[in-house]
N, C-alpha and C positions, 0 to 999 in steps of 0.2 A: 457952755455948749447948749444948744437950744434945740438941735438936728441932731441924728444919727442916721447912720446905714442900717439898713434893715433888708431882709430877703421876704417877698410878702406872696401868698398865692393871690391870685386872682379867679383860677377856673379850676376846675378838679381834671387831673389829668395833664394840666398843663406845669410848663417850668417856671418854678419862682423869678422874680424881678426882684431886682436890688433897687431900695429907692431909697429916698430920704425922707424922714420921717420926726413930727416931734418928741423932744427925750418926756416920757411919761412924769409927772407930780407925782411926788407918791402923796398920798392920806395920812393922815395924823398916824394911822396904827400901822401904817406900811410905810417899807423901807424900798429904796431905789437900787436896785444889786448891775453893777455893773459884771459882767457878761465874761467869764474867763474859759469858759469849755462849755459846750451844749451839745448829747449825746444824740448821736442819729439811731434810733432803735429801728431794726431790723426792717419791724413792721409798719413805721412810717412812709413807707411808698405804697402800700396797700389803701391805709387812711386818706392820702392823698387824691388814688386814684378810681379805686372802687370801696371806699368807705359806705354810701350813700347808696347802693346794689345792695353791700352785701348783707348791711347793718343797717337800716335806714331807721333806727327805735335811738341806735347810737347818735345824739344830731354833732355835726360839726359848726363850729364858729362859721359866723355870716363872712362871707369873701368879699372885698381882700381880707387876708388874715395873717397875722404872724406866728408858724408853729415853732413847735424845738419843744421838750417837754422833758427834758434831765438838765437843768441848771446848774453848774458851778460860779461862783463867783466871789467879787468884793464889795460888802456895803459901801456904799459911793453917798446918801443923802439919809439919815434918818429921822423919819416922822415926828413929829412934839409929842406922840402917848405913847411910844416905842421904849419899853422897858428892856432891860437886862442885854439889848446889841448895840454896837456902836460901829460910826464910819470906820472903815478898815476891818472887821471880821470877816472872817472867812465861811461863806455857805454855802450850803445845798439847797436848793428852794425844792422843797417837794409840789408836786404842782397841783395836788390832789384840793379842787377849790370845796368849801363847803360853806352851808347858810347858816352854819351857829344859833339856829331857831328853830328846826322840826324834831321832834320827837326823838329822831336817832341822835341829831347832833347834841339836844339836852340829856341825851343819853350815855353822853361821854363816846358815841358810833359815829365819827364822822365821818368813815369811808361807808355807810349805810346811809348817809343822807340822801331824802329825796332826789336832792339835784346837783348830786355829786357831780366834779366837771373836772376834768382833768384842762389845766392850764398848757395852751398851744398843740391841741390835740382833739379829743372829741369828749361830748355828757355824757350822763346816763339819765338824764329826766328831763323833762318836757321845758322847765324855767329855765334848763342850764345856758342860755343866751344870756340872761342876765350876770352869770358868773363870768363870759366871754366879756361882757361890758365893764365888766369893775376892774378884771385883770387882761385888757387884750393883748398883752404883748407876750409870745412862745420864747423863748431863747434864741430863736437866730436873727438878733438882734443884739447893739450894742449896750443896750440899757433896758430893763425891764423893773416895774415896781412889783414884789411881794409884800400879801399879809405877815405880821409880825410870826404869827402862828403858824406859819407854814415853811419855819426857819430851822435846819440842822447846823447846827455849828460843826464845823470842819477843824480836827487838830492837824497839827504843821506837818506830821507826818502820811498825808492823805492829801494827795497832789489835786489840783483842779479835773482833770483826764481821768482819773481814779473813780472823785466823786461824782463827776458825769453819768457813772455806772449806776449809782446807786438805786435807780426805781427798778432794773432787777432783779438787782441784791438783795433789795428792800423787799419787793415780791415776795422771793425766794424765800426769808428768813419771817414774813409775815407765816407762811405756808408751813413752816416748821415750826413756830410757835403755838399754831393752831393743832401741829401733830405730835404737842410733846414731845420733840427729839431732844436726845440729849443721851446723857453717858446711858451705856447699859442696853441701848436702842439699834435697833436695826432696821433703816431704810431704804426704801427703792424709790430711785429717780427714772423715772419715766423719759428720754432725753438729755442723757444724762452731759454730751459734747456741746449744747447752743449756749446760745447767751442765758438763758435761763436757769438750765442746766449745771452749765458750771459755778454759778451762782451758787445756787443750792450745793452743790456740793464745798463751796469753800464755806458757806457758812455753816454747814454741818459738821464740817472740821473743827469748825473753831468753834459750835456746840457742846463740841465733845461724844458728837453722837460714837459710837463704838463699831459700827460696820455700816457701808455705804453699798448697797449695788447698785451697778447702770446699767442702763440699756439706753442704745445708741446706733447711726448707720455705720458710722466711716471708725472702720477699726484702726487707723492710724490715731487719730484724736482720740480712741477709748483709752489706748494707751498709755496716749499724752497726760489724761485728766486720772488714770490710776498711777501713773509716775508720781505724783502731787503725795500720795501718802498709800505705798505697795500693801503695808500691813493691814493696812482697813478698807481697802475699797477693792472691788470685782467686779468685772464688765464682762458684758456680752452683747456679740452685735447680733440684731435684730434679722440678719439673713441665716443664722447661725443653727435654722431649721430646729430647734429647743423651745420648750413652753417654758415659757418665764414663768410662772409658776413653779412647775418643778423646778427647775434651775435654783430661785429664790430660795424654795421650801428648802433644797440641799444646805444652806448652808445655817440652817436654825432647828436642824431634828427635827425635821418638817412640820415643827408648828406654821410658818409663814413669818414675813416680816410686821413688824410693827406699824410702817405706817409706806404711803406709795406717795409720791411728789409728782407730779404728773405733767411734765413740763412739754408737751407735747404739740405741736404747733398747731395753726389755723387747717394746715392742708392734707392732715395725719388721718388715715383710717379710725372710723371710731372704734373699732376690736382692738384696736392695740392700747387703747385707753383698757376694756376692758379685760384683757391678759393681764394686766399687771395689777386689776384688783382683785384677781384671781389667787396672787399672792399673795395677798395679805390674812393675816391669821384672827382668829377668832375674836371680836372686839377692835378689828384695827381700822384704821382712818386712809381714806384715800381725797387728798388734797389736791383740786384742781386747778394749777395756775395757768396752764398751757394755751387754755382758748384752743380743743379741737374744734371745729366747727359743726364737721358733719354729726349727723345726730344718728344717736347708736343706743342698740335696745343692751338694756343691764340687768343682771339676774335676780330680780327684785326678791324673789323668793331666799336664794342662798342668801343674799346678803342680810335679809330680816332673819333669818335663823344663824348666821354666822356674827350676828350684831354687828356688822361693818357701815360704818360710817361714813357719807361720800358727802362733801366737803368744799362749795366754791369758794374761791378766794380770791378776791382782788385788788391788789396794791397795798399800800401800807402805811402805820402811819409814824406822824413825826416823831415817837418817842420812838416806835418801830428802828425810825434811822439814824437817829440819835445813838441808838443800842448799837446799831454799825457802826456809828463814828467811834463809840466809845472800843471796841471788840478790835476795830484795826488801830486805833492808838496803842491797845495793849497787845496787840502781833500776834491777837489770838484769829482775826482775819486777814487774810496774806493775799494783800491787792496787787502785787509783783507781776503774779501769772499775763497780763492783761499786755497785750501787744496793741499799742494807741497808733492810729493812723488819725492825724492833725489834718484838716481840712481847711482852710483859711476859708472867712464868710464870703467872700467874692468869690469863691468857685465852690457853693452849696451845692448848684444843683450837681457836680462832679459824686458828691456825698448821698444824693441819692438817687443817682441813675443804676446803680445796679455793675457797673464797671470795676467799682474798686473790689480787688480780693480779700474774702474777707474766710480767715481760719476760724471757722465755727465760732465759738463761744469767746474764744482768746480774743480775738479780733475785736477792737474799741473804737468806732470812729465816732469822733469828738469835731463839731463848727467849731472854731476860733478866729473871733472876732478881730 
């Protein structure tokens, strides 16, 4: 096969076009991963349509372009300097691109690199066009080539739907690794119902962290996501006219909690970022993965005398998801919860108009090629 189908944009704002397109060569150290699930992340119709307003520091690949940016698949061709994968494994492509040459990247920090670029999505630095050119092709496509290095092996118990999720899972568990959770620990998820949210909270579970709080809108799904494990987790919804602080403080003899996850979206008030690091106790860490946007004054003063920690975070990296893969092979993360709505790639744009129903966090919608 020498063509594929592919969904390509052309203009911002407007609807993908399906066209055909040739299947990419991979490089000696990349491998050709045919195309089994490709996760539509929430915020992918924002990127699309007001990426360029809102973020313009953010650049986006030159158009046409091919996005998608959570990969599942099967090695289908591999490279002559491609160690330790073979045709037919099963992966996750993280998409996180880096140049293996500045400072950060010889630093063993390759989500710090100058020109970090997220594959079928958008940079964070001036060159990232050239990452767009080595790797152009996103997931909603039939065939896409990754670097070796940007490969999570997938066990047979971790479905292609599953690991589609993984960038923010990955997130999530990036975000906790930087906050020391883990047994003995007590955290507050900031968002606790979206896709982010319940994230973090399944990988907190399978931490072992010792008590979860949330805060969240819709008290049907607070519910849903304290069903998951009644003995350790506590929710309260955010109309609930209670200062999440106190609230929090309640349940640690009000020292505060150890660390805040702040999963809180683009369109969130910034005070409610700052309420919940209001909870946290002396020394503790409050981790950003949420992307609030607007910008909110912080209590610089208490926070330098309460030594609290505030924390951006973003994405993760491959040993990061590696660590996932490994953590749900051994059922200590419970990818179950996740209710997959299958897209077929002839009707993407369906996948991101905004029509499909989507139950907060639960909700998986996955292209399929």
């Amino acid at each position: 096969m020498t063509t594929m189908l592919a969904a390509r944009l052309h203009a911002t704002g407007q609807a993908m076009k399906l066209e055909r397109v040739p299947v990419p060569a991979p490089r000696a150290t990349d491998v050709l991963v045919a195309v089994k699930a490709c996760g539509v992340v929430p915020n992918l119709i924002n990127v699309l349509t007001h990426w360029q307003t809102w973020f313009p520091e953010l650049p986006l690949p030159k158009l046409p372009a091919i996005f998608g940016l959570d990969v599942a698949g099967e090695i289908a061709v591999v490279g002559d300097l491609v160690q330790n994968f073979r045709k037919g494994d099963r992966v996750y492509v993280n998409p996180g691109l880096f140049c293996g040459s500045c400072p950060a990247c010889r630093g063993d920090e390759p989500t710090n690199c100058t020109n970090y670029t997220f594959s079928g999505y958008f940079g964070f630095g001036p060159d990232s066009q050239r990452q767009f050119d080595a790797y152009a092709y996103g997931g909603m496509c039939e065939y896409m080539i990754a670097p070796q290095h940007n490969l999570v092996r997938l066990p047979e118990r971790v479905s292609f739907e599953e690991a589609a999720r993984f960038g923010y899972i990955g997130t999530a568990y990036a975000a906790l690794r930087k906050a020391n959770a883990g047994p003995g620990k007590t955290i507050l998820i900031n968002g606790l119902t979206g896709t982010l949210g319940l994230g973090a909270t399944l990988v907190a579970l399978g931490r072992g962290v010792t008590r979860i709080l949330g805060t969240a809108r819709d008290r049907g799904r607070l519910a849903r996501v304290q069903s998951l494990a009644p003995t350790r987790i506590e929710v309260l919804a955010q109309d609930d006219n209670r200062s999440v602080a106190e609230w929090a403080r309640s349940f640690t003899e009000g020292h505060g909690v150890d660390a805040v996850i702040d999963c809180l979206g683009p369109g969130t008030p910034g005070t409610f970022l700052m309420d919940g690091i209001y909870a946290l106790r002396r020394g503790g860490r409050a981790i950003n993965v949420g992307g609030v946007g607007e910008k909110t004054v912080m209590d610089v003063h208490w926070m330098m005398d309460a030594q609290i920690e505030f924390i951006g975070s973003n994405w993760f990296t491959v040993a990061d998801g590696q660590a996932l893969a490994a953590m749900a092979a051994a059922g200590t993360l419970d990818l179950s919860v996740f209710q997959h709505v299958r897209v077929p790639l002839a009707e993407v744009n369906r996948a991101l108009d905004g029509s499909l129903f989507r139950d907060g966090g639960f909700t998986n919608v996955v292209v399929i090629p």
